[in-house]
Backbone as numpy.savetxt, mean C-alpha at the origin, in Angstrom:
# Nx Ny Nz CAx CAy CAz Cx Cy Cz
-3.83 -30.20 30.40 -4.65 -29.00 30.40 -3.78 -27.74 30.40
-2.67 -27.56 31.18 -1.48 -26.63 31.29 -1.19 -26.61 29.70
-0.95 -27.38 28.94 -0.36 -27.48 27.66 -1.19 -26.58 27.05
-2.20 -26.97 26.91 -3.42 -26.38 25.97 -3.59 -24.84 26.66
-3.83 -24.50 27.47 -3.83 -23.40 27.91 -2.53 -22.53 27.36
-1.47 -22.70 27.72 -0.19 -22.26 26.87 -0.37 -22.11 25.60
-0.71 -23.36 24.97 -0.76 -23.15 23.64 -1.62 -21.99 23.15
-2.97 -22.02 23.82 -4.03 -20.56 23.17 -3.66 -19.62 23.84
-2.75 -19.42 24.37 -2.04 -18.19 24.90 -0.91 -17.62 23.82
-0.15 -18.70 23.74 0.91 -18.17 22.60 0.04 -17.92 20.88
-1.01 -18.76 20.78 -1.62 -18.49 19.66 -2.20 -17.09 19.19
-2.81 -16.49 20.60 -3.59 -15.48 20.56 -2.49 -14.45 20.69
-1.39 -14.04 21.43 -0.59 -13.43 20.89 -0.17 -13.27 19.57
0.64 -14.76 18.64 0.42 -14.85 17.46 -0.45 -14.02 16.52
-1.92 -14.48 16.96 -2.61 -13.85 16.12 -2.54 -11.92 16.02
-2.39 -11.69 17.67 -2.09 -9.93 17.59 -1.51 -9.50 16.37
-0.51 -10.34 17.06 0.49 -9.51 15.56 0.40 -9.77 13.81
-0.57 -11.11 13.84 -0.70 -10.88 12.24 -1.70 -9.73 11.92
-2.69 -9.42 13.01 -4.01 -8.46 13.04 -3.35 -7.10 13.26
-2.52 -6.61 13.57 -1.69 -5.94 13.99 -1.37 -5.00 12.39
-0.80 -6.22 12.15 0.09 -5.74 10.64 -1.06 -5.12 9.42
-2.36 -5.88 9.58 -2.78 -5.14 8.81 -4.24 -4.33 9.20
-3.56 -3.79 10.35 -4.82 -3.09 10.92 -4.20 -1.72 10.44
-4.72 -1.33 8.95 -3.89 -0.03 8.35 -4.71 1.32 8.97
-5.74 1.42 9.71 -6.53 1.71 10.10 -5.65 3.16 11.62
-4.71 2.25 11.88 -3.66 2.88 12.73 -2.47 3.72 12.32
-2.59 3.51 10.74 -1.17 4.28 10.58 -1.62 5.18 9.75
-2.95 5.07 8.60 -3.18 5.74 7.68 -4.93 6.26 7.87
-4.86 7.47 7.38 -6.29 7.98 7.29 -7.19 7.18 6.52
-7.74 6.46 6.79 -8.75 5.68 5.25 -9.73 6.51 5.05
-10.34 7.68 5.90 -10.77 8.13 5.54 -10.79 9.70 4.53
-9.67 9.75 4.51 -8.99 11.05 3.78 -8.20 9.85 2.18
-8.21 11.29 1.10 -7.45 10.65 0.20 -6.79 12.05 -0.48
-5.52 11.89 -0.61 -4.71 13.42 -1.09 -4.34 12.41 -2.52
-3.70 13.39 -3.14 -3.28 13.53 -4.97 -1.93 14.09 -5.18
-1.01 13.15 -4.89 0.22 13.69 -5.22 0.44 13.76 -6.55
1.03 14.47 -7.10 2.07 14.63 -8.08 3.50 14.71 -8.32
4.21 13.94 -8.70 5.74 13.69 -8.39 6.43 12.44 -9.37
7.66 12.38 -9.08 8.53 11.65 -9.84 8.72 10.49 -8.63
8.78 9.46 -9.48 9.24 8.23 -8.84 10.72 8.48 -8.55
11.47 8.05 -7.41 12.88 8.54 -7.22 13.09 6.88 -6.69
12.24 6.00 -6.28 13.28 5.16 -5.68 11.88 3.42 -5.51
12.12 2.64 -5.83 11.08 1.10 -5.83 11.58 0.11 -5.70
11.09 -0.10 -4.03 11.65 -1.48 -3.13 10.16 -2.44 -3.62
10.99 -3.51 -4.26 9.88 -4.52 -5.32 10.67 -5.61 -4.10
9.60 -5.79 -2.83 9.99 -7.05 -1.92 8.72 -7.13 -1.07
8.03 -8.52 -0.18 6.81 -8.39 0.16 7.59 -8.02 1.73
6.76 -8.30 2.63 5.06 -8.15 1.97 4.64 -6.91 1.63
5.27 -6.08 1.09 4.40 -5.03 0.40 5.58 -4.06 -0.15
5.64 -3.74 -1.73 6.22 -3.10 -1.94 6.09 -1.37 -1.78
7.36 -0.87 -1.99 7.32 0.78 -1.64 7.75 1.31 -2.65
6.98 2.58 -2.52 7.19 3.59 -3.97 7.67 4.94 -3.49
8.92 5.24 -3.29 9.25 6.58 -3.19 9.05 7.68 -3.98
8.10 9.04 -4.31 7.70 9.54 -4.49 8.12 10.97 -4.32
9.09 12.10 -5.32 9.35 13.02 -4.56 8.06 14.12 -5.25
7.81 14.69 -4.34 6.65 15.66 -4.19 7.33 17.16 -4.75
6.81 18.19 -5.20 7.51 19.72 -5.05 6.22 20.45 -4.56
6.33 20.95 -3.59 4.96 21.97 -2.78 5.96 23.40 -4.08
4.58 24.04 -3.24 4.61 25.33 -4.08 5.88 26.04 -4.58
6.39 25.98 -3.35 7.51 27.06 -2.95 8.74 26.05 -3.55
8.58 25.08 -4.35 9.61 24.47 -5.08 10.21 23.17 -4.05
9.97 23.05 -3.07 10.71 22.24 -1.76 9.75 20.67 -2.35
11.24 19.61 -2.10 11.27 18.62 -2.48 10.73 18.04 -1.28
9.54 17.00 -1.35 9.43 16.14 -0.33 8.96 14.71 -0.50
10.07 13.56 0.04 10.25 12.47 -0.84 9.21 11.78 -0.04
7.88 10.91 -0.38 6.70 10.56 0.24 6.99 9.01 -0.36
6.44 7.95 1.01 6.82 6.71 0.50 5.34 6.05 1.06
5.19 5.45 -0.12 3.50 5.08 -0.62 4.20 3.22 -0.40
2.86 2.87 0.27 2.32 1.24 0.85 1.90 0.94 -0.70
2.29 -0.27 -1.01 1.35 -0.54 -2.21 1.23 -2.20 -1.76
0.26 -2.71 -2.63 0.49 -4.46 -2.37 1.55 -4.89 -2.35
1.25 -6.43 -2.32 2.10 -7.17 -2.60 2.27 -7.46 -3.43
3.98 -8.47 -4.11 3.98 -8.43 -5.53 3.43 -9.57 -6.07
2.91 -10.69 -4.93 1.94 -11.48 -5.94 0.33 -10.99 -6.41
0.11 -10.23 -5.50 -1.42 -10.11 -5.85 -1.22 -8.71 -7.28
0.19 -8.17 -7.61 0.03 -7.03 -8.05 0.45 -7.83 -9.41
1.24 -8.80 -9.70 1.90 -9.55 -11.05 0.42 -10.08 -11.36
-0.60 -10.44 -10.68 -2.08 -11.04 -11.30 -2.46 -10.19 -11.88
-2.63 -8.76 -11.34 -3.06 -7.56 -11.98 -1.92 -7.05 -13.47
-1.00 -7.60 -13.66 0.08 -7.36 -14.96 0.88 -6.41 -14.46
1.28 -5.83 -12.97 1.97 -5.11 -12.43 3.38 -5.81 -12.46
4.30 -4.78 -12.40 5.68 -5.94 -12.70 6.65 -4.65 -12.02
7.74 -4.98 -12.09 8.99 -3.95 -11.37 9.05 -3.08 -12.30
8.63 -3.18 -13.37 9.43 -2.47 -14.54 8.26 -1.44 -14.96
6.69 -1.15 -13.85 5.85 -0.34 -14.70 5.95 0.88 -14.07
6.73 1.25 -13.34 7.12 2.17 -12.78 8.45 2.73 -12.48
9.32 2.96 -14.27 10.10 2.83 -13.50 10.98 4.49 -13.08
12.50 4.41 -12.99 12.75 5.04 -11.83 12.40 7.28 -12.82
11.88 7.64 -12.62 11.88 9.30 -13.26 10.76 9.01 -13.40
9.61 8.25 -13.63 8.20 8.60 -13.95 7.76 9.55 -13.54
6.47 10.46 -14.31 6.15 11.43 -13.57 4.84 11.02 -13.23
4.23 10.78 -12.16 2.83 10.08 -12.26 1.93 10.79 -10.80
0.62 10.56 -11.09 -0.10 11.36 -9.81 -0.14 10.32 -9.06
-0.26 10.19 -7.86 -0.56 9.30 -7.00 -1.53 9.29 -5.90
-2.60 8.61 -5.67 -3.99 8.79 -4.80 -3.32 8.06 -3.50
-3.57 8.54 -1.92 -3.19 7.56 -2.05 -3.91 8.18 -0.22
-3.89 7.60 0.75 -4.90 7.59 2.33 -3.35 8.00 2.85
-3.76 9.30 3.34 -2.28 9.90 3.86 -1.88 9.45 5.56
-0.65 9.32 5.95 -0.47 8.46 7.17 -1.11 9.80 8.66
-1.92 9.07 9.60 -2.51 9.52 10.12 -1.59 10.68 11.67
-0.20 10.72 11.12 0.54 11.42 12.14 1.35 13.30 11.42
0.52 12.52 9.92 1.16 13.59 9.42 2.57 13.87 8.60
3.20 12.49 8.65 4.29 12.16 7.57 4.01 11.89 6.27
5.09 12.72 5.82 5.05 11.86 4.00 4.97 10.70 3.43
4.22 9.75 4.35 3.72 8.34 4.07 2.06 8.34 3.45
2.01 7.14 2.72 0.87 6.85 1.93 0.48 5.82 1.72
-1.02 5.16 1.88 -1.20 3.94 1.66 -1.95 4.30 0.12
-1.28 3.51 -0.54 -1.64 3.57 -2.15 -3.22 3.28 -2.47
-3.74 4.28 -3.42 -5.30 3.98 -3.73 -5.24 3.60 -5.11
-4.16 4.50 -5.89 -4.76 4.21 -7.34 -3.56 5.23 -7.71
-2.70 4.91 -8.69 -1.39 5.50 -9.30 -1.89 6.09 -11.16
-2.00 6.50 -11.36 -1.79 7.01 -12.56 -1.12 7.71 -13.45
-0.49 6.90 -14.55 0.67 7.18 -15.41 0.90 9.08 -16.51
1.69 9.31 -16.59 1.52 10.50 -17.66 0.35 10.52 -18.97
0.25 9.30 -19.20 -0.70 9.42 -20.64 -2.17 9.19 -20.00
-2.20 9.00 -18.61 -3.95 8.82 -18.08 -4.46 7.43 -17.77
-3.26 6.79 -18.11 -3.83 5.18 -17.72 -3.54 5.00 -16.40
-5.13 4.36 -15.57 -4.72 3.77 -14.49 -3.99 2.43 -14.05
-2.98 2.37 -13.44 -2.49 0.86 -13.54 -2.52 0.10 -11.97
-3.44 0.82 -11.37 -3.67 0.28 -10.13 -4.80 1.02 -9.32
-5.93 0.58 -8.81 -7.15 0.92 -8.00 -7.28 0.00 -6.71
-7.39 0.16 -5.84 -7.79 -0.69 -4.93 -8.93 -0.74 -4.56
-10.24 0.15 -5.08 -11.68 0.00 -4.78 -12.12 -1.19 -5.84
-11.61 -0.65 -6.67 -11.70 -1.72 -7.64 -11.05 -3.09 -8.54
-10.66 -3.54 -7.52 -10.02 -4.65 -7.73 -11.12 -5.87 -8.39
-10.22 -6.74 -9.28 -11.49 -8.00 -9.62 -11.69 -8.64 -8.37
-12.81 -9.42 -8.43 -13.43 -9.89 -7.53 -12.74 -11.33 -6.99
-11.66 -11.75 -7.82 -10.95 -13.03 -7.58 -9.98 -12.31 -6.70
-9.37 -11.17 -6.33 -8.28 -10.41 -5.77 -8.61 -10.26 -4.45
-10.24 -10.11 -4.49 -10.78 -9.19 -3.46 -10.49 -10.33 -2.13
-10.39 -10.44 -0.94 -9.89 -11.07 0.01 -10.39 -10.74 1.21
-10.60 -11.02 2.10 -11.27 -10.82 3.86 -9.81 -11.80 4.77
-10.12 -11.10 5.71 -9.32 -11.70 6.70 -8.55 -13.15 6.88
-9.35 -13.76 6.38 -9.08 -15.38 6.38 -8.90 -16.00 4.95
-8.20 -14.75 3.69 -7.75 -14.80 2.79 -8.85 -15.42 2.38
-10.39 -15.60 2.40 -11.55 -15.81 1.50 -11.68 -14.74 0.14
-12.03 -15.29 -0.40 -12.56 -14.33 -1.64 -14.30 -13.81 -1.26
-14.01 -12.69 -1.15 -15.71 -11.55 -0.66 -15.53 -11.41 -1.85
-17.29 -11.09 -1.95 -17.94 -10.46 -3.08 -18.48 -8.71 -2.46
């Protein structure tokens, strides 16, 4: 009985921290969405989630390098996303739930290229992508 008790003790810790990781809810506004505009300067293509460095110019010309959450790179290669669609000087807008402390962090909504193509949405993902907690496919 000691065993088992231990065991759903260490489990439920366990679980904190996988709930933890993607409780984005803590780091980023979901309810706000800003529109950067900027050059890609820098793309860490590694999971679980790759990063898109982003340098920004506010008005007054001042560089500010903003680093955007995007998926992962398996769920993003299903979508035809690859290392190479972004790559390093792009000039592209970026949507994206700004981090809730007020840093130049971003959880990615939807990236769009110079010629107007979107190559990533997260409201709208296909419905085989779409996922719940227990990695089910929701409709």
């Amino acid at each position: 009985m000691k065993r088992l008790f231990v065991s759903i003790v260490i489990l439920s810790i366990g679980a904190g921290t996988v709930f933890a990781h993607h409780g984005r809810g803590a780091t980023y506004d979901t309810k706000r969405q800003v529109a950067l505009k900027g050059t890609v300067s820098q793309l860490l293509w590694h999971n679980p989630h790759i990063a898109i460095f982003l340098d920004v110019k506010d008005a007054e010309g001042k560089v500010t390098t903003w680093v955007i959450e995007h998926s992962n790179i398996s769920q993003l290669a299903r979508l035809g996303y690859g290392r190479n669609t972004l790559p390093l000087g792009t000039e592209v807008t970026a949507y994206v739930n700004p981090g809730n402390k007020g840093g130049p962090i971003g959880l990615c909504q939807k990236i769009i290229l110079p010629g107007g193509k979107e190559i990533f949405q997260r409201d709208e993902l296909p419905a085989n992508l779409k996922r719940g907690a227990a990695g089910l496919v929701v409709d």
